[in-house]
C-alpha positions as CSV (number, residue, x, y, z in Angstrom):
1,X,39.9,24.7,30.7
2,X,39.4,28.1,28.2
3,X,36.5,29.8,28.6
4,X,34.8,28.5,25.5
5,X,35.4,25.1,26.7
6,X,34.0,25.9,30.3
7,X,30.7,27.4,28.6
8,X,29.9,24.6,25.9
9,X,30.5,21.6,28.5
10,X,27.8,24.2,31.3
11,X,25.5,24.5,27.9
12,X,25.3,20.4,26.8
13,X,24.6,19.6,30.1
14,X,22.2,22.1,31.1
15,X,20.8,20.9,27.4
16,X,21.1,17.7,27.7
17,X,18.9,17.8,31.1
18,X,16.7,20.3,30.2
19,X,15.7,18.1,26.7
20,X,14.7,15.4,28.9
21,X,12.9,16.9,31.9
22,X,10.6,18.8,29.5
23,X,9.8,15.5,27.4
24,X,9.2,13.9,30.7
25,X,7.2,16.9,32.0
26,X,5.4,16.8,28.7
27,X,4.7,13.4,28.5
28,X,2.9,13.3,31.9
29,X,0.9,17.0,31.3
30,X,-0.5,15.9,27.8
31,X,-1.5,12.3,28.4
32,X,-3.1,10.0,30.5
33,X,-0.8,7.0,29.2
34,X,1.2,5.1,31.9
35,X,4.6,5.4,30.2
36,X,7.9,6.0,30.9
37,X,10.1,7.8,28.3
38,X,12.3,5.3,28.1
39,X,9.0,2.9,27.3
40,X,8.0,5.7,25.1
41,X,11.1,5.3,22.7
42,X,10.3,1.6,22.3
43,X,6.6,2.2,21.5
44,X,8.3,4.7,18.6
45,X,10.7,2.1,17.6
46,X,8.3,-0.3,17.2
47,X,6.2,2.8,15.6
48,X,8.6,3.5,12.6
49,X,8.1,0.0,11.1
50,X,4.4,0.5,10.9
51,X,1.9,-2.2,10.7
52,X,4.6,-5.3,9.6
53,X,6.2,-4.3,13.2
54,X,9.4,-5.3,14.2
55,X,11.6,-7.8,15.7
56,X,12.8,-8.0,19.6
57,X,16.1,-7.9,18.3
58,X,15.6,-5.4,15.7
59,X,14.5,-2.9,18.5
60,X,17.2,-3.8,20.8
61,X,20.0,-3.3,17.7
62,X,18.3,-0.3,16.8
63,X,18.1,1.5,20.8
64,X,21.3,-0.6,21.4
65,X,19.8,-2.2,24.4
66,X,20.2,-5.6,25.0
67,X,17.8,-8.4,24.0
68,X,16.8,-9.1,27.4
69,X,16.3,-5.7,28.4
70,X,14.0,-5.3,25.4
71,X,12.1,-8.6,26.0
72,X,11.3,-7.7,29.3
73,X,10.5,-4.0,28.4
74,X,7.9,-5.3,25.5
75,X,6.7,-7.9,27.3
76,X,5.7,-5.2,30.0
77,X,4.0,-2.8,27.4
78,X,2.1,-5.8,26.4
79,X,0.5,-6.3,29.9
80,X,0.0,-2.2,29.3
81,X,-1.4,-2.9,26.0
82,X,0.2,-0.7,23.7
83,X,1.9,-3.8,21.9
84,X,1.2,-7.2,20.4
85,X,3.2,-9.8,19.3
86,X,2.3,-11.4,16.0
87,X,3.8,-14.2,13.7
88,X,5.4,-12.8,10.4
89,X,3.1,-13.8,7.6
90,X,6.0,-14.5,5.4
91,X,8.4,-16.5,8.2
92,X,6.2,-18.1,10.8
93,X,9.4,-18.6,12.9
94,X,9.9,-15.1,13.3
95,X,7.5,-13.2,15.8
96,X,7.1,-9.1,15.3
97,X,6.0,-6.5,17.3
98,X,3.3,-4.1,16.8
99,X,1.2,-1.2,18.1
100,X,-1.9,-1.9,19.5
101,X,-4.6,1.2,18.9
102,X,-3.2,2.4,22.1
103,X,0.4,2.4,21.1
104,X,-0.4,4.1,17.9
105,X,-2.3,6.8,20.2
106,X,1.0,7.0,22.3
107,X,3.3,7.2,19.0
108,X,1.4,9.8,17.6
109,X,1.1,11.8,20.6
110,X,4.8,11.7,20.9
111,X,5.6,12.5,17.2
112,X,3.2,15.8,17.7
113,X,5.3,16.6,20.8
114,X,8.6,16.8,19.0
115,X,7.5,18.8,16.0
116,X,5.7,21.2,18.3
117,X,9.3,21.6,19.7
118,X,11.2,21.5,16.7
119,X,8.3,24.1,15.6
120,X,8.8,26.6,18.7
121,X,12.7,26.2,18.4
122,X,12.6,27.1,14.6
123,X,10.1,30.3,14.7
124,X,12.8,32.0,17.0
125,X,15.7,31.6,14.5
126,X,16.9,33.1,11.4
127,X,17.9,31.4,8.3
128,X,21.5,31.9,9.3
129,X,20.6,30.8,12.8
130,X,18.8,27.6,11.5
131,X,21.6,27.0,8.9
132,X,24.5,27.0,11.1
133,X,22.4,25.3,14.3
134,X,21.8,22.3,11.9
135,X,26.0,22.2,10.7
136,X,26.6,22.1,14.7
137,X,24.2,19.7,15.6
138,X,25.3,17.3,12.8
139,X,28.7,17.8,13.8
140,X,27.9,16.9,17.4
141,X,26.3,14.2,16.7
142,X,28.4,12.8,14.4
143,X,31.0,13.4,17.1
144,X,29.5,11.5,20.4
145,X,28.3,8.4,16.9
146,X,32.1,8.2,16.6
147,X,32.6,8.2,20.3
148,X,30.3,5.5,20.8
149,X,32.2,3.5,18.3
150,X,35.9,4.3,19.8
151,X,34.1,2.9,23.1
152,X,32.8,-0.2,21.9
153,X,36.0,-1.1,20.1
C-alpha cells in the first residue's frame, strides 16, 4: 500500500472511532437519560417526523435495521418512556411512533450536541478548508452509499 493509502485508511479509522467515542462520552457527561447511542438514533428518527411520528417500518427502512430489531428497540424506549405508540388519525390500521416530552428532551439535546460539533470543527477552518472538506466528505459518502448498494446486490 502507497503511503497516501496507508495514511487515509490510519485517518478513517482513527475518525471513525474517535466520532463515536466522543458522542458516546458526550451523551453520558451531558445527560442524565438512560440511552444508548444506538437508542439515541432511533429517538432522532422518530424525531425528524415530528408530532405525526413514524412507522416501525419506516424507522427500520430508514436506519436499515430490521423490523424486528426496531420493534423490540421501540418497544424498549417505550418502557423508558421516551416514546408512544399512537393510531394514525387518518388510517386507524396504521400505528406511529412518537416522542414523549422525554424523547423530545433527548432529541433536542442530541441535535445541540452535533451543531456544537459541527460549530467547533467549522471555527478552525478556512473557507478553502470548509469548501474542499465538504467536496471530500460528499465524495466519501457517496462512495461507502454505493458500497452499500454493490453489497446488497
Amino acid at each position: 500500500m502507497d503511503a497516501f493509502r496507508e495514511h487515509l485508511n490510519t485517518v478513517l479509522v482513527d475518525t471513525f472511532r474517535c466520532v463515536l467515542k466522543v458522542e458516546e462520552k458526550a451523551l453520558r457527561r451531558t445527560s442524565k437519560l438512560d440511552l444508548s447511542i444506538s437508542e439515541l438514533h432511533l429517538v432522532e428518527a422518530v424525531g425528524r417526523c415530528g408530532e405525526e411520528g413514524r412507522t416501525i417500518s419506516g424507522i427500520a427502512k430508514e436506519l436499515d435495521i430490521t423490523l424486528p430489531s426496531v420493534t423490540v428497540a421501540i418497544n424498549k424506549l417505550m418502557k423508558k418512556g421516551f416514546v408512544q405508540k399512537c393510531r394514525c388519525r387518518t388510517d386507524g390500521r396504521s400505528v406511529r411512533v412518537t416522542l414523549t416530552r422525554l424523547g423530545q428532551k433527548a432529541h433536542a439535546a442530541h441535535g445541540y450536541f452535533h451543531r456544537s460539533l459541527v460549530r467547533s470543527v467549522a471555527k478552525e477552518l478556512t473557507r478553502e478548508e470548509k469548501s474542499a472538506m465538504i467536496k471530500g466528505m460528499i465524495k466519501l459518502n457517496e462512495f461507502f452509499k454505493q458500497k452499500l448498494n454493490d453489497m446488497e446486490d
